[in-house]
N, C-alpha and C positions, 0 to 999 in steps of 0.2 A: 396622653399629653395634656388634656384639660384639666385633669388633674394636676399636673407641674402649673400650668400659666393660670389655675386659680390660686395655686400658694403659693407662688412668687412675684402675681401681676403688684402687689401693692410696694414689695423689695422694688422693684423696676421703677415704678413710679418714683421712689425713694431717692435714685439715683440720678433722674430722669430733676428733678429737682432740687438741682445744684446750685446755690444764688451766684456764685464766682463766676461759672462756666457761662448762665444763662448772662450775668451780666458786659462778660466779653464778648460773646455775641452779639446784643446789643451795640455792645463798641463800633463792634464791624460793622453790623449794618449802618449805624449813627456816619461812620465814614467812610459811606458807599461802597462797602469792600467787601457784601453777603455774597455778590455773584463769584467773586474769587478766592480769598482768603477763609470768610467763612464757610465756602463750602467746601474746602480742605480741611478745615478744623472742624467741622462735623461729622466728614469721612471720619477725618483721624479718633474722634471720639467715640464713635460705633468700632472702630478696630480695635480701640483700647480695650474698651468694656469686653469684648466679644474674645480675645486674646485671655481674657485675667480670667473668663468665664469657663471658655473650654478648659485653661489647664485646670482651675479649681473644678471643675464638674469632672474632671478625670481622675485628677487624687482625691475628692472625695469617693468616688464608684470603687475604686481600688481599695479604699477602707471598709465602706459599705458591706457588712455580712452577707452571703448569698440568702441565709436564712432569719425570714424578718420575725420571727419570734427569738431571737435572740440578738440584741439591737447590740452593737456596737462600742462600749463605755468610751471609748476615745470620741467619736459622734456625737454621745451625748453630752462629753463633757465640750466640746469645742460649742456646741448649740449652748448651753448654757453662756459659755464663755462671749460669744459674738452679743446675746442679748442684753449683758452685763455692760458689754462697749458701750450699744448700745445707745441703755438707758445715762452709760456716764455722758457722753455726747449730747441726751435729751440735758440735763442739767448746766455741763458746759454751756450747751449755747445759750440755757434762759439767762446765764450769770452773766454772760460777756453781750447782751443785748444792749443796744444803746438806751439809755435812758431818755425821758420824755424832753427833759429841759438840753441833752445834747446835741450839739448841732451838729450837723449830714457831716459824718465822717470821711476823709479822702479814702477812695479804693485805691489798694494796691497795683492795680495792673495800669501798665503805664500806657496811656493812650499813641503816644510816638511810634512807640515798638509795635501795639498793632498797625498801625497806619501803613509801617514800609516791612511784614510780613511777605517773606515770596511764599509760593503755594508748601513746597518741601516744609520751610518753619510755619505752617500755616496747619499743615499735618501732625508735625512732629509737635505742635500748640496741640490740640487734639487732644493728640494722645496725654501728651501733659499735664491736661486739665484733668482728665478722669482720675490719676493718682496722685495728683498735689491736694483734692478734696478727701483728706485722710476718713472720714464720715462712707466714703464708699467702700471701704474696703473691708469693715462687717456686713455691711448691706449684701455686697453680694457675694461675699464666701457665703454667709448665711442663706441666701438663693440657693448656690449651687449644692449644699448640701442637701435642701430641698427636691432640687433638680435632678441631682443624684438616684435620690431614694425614690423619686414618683416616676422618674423614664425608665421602661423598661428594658431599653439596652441603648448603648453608651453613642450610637449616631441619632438617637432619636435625643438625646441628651443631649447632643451639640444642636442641632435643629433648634431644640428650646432654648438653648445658650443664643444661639442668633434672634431669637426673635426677643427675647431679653434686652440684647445690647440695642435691638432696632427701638422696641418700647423707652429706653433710658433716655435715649435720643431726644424725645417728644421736646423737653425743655429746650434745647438749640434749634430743635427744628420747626416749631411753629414761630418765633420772632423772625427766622433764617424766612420760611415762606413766605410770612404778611411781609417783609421788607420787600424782596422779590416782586410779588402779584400787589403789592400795595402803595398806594401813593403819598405822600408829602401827610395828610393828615395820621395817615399808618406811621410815619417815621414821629409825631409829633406824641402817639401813644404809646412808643419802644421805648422815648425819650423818657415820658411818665413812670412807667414800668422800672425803667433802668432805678431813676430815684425814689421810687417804693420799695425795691427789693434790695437796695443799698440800705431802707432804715429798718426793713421790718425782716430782711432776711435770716435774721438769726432766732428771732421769733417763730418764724415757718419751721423751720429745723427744729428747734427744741419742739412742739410740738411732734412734727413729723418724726423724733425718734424716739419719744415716747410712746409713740404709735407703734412702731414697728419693734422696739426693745419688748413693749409688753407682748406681743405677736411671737415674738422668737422665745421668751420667756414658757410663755402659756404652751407653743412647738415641745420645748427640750422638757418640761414636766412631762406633756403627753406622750414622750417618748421614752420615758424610763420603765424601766421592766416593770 
């Protein structure tokens, strides 16, 4: 298994830094609503993740050859494929990055509707967020085919699939805690945060998935016969 969580601990992180997600978070905290709401929507978001992992780490195992000197050409070709995303993603986001001279753009997620969130829409927000961020959904089929190929059988593969969706987490769950255990100056650097990663968010990502395009890229070469 340290095998699986060294080749997919940076995928996790990947996911794990979501500007959207992280910044609805923040929402909630900003309107004292981390002990309720967001901690429904952080559940919801580790079930999302953990749901989309097991069934991808099952159909990938099913495709998976028994015998690893003859790899898979559908395998290699989807690895290719996810790292291509990818890198389109890495470019997307440098283009659509706000420029120097624009000023802080309105986010989409409407402050109201988180406000009067009951716990159920608060979950089912959650889950929502992990697949409205279309940027996850190479990240971790590209996991799971990793996850696949390095577990040696298919409960030791959900195991890693769970600790996966817990590592994605990290971004909702450390604003979720310091709001929690943290006082009035904590809420005043959630506030900072929120409007750093509303200008520079799309800059993090382009980075972040030229990191991991070229990662899946340099994977799918090293796995052609």
């Amino acid at each position: 298994m340290s095998g699986a969580i060294s080749s997919y601990l940076p995928m996790a992180l990947g996911v794990a830094l979501s500007p959207t997600a992280i910044i609805a978070m923040l929402i909630l905290c900003a309107l004292n609503r981390a002990k309720t709401s967001g901690t429904f929507a952080l559940f919801g978001w580790i079930v999302g993740v953990f749901g989309f992992m097991v069934l991808s780490v099952f159909l990938a195992s099913w495709l998976t050859p028994q015998d690893p000197d003859n790899p898979s050409i559908l395998l290699i070709s989807l690895r290719f494929l996810f790292a291509f995303l990818l890198l389109f993603l890495a470019w997307r986001s440098w283009k659509t990055r706000p420029k120097a001279t624009d000023t802080a753009a309105a986010h989409p997620l409407r402050i109201d509707k988180l406000q009067n969130l009951s716990t159920l829409a608060a979950f089912g927000f959650g889950v929502a967020l992990v697949f409205a961020a279309i940027k996850n959904w190479p990240i971790m089929a590209a996991a799971a085919l990793d996850i696949a190929q390095t577990a040696p059988t298919l409960s030791q593969g959900i195991t890693t699939a769970l600790l996966f969706a817990l590592i994605s987490s990290l971004g909702l769950m450390i604003p979720w805690l310091l709001s929690i255990l943290g006082g009035e100056a904590v809420k005043t650097g959630l506030a900072e945060l929120h409007r750093w990663l509303t200008k520079y968010g799309n800059t993090i990502m382009a980075i972040l998935f030229l990191f991991l395009g070229t990662k899946a890229l340099l994977g799918a070469i090293e796995a052609l016969p």
